[in-house]
C-alpha positions as CSV (number, residue, x, y, z in Angstrom):
1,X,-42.6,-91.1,-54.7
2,X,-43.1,-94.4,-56.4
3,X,-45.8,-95.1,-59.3
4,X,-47.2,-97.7,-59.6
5,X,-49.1,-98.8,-62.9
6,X,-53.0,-97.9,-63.3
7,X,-54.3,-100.3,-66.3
8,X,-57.7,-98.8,-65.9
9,X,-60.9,-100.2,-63.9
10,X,-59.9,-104.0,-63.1
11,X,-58.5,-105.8,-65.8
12,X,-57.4,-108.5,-64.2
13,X,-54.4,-107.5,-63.0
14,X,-53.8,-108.6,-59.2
15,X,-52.1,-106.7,-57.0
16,X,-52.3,-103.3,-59.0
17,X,-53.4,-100.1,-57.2
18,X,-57.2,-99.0,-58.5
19,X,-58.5,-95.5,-59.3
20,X,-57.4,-93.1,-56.5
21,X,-55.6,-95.0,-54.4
22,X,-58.0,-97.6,-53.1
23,X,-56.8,-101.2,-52.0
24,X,-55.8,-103.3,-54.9
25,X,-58.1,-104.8,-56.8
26,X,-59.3,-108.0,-58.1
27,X,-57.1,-109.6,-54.7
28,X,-58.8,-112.7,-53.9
29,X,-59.4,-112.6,-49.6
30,X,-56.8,-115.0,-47.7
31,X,-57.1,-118.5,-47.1
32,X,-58.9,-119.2,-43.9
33,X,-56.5,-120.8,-41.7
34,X,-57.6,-122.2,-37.6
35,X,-56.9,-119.8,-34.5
36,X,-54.2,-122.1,-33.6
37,X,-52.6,-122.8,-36.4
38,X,-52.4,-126.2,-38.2
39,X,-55.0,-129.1,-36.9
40,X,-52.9,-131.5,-34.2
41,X,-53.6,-134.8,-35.9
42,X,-54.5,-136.4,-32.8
43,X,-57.7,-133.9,-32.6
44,X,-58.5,-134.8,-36.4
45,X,-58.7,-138.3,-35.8
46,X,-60.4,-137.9,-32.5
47,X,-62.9,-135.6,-34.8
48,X,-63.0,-138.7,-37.5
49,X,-63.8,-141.4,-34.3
50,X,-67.1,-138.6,-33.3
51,X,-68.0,-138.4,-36.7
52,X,-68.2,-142.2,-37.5
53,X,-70.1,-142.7,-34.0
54,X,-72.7,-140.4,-34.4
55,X,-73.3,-142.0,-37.6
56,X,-74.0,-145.4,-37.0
57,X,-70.6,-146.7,-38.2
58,X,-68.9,-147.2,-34.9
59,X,-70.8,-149.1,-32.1
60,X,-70.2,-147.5,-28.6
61,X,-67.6,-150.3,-27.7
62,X,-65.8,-149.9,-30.5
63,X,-65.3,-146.0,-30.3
64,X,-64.4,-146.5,-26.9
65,X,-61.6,-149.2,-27.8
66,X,-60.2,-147.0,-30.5
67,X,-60.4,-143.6,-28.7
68,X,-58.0,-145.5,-25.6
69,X,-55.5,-146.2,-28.3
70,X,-55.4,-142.8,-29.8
71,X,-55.1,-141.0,-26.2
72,X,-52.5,-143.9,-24.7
């Protein structure tokens, strides 16, 4: 049977089992990563072209003429 070390009612310690056996404590949750992995940079920039239209930033003409070179 291993042991592992009990330093009392979190201290700090990652990764150390608590009191009775519960989960370890003081374990910060997982970083939240997309469904599908990493974001495809064609989708971000497709995102960034949206974003700057709806603002005001890109006219209608111009999001078009940039979104046909992203997708060509």
């Amino acid at each position: 049977m291993l042991l592992r070390p009990y330093f009392g009612p979190r201290l700090g310690r990652p990764g150390l089992i608590g009191p009775a056996g519960r989960t370890p404590v003081d374990r910060p949750p997982p970083p939240a990563v997309p469904a599908g992995g990493a974001v495809d940079p064609l989708i971000a920039a497709l995102k960034e072209l949206a974003s700057l239209h709806r603002s005001g930033d890109l006219s209608d003409d111009e999001f078009s003429q940039a979104k046909a070179r992203l997708l060509a």
